[in-house]
C-alpha positions as CSV (number, residue, x, y, z in Angstrom):
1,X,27.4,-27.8,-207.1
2,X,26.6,-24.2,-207.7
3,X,30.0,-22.2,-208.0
4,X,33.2,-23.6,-207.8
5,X,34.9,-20.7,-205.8
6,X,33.6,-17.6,-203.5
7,X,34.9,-14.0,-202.6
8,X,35.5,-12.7,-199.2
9,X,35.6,-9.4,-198.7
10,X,37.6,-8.5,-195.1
11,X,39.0,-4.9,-193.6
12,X,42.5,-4.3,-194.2
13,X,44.4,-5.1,-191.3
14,X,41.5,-7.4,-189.8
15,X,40.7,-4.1,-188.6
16,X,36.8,-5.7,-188.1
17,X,36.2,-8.8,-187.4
18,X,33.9,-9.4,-190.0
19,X,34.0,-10.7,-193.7
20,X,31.5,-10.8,-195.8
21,X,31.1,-13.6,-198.6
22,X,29.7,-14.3,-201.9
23,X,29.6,-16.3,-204.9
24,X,28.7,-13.5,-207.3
25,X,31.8,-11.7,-208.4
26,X,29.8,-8.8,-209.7
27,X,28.3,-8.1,-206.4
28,X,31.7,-8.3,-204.5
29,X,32.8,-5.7,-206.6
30,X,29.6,-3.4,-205.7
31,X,30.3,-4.3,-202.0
32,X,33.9,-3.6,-202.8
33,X,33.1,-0.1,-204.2
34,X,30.4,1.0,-201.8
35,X,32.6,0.3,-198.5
36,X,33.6,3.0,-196.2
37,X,36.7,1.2,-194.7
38,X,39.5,-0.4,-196.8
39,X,39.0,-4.0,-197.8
40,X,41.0,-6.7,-199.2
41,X,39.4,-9.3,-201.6
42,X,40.6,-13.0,-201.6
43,X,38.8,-15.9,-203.5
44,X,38.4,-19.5,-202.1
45,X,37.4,-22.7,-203.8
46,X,34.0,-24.3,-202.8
47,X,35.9,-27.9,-202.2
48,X,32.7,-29.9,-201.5
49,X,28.5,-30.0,-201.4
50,X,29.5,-29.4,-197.7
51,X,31.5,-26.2,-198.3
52,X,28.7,-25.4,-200.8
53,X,26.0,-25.6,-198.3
54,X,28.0,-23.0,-195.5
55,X,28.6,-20.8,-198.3
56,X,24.9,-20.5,-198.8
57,X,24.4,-19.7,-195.1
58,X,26.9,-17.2,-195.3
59,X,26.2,-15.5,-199.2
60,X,25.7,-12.1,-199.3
61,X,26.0,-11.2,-195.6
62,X,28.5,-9.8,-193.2
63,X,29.5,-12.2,-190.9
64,X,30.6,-10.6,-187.1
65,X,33.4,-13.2,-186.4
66,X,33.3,-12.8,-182.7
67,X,29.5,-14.6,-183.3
68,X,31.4,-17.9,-183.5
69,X,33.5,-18.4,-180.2
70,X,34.9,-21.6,-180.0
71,X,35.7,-23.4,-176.8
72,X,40.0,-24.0,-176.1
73,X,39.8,-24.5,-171.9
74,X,37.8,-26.5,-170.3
75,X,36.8,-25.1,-166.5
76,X,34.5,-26.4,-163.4
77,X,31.9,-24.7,-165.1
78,X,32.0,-25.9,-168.9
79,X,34.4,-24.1,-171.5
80,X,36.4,-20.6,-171.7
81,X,35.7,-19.4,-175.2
82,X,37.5,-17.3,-177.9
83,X,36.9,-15.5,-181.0
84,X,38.9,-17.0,-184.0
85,X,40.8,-15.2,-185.9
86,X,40.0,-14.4,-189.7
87,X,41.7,-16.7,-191.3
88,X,41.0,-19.6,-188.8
89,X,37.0,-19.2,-189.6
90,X,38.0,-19.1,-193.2
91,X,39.9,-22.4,-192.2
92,X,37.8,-24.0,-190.9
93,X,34.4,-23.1,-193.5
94,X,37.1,-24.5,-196.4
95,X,38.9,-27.3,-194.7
96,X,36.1,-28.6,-191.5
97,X,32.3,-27.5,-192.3
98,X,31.3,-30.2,-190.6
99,X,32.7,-28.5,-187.4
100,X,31.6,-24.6,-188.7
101,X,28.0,-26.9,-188.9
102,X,28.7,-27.0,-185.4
103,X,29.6,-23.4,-184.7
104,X,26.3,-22.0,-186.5
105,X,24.2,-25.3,-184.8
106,X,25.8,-23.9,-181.5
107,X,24.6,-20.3,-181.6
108,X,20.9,-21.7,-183.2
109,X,20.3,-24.0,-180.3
110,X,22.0,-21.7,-177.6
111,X,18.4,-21.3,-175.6
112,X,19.3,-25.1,-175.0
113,X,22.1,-25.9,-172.5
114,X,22.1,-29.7,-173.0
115,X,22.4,-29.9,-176.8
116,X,24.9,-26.4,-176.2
117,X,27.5,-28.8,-173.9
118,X,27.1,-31.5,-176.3
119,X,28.3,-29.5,-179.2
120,X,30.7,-27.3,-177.4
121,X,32.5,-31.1,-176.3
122,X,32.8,-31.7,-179.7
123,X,34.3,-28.4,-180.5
124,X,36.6,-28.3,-177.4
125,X,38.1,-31.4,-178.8
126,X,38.3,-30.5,-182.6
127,X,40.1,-27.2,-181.9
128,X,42.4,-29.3,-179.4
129,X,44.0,-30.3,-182.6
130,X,43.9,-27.3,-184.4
131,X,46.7,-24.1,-183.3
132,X,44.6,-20.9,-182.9
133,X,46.4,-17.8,-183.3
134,X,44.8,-16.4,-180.2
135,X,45.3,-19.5,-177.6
């Protein structure tokens, strides 16, 4: 395993939903310095090779949170969606990459309706289990 932690830089206020996240601390703080808008800075530990291997995804980029709906209601014609909050998509990268696997397999393969049901099953029933702030 590379780094044993990360930084995520986020808008005060989750005034954006976007974070952006990194492994180099020295680079946080340039991103940090450079913003326009008011951020706060958090670190998180890297837990696992699977953690590891979202946060490589994910390093050095903005993320738009509202990229990564997850399913919560199940209609005639597949799923409603809904953004996560913040926190929940920091959640769930921490604590369930298999599932945020999912998330980023979902939008990569979303030209394929078949494999996009599939996945969106498994996510309707993960986040089944897990509250969401905005359900």
């Amino acid at each position: 395993m590379k780094k044993k932690t990360f930084v995520v830089l986020k808008p005060q206020a989750n005034t954006y939903p976007t974070i952006y996240i990194t492994t180099d601390q020295k680079h946080a703080f340039e991103v940090f310095e450079a913003s326009t808008v008011q951020l706060e800075v958090g670190e998180l530990k890297i837990k696992n090779e699977d953690v590891q291997e979202i946060i490589d995804i994910f390093n050095k980029e903005w993320i738009d949170i509202n990229d990564y709906k997850v399913p919560v209601l199940e209609t005639k014609s597949g799923y409603e969606h809904v953004s996560l909050m913040v926190d929940e998509f920091l959640t769930v990268i921490t604590n369930y990459p298999e599932i945020m696997d999912k998330l980023i397999a979902r939008n990569y393969w979303v030209d394929y309706p078949d494999t996009v049901k599939s996945l969106d099953c498994e996510l309707y029933e993960f986040f089944q289990n897990l509250e969401l702030a905005n359900r």
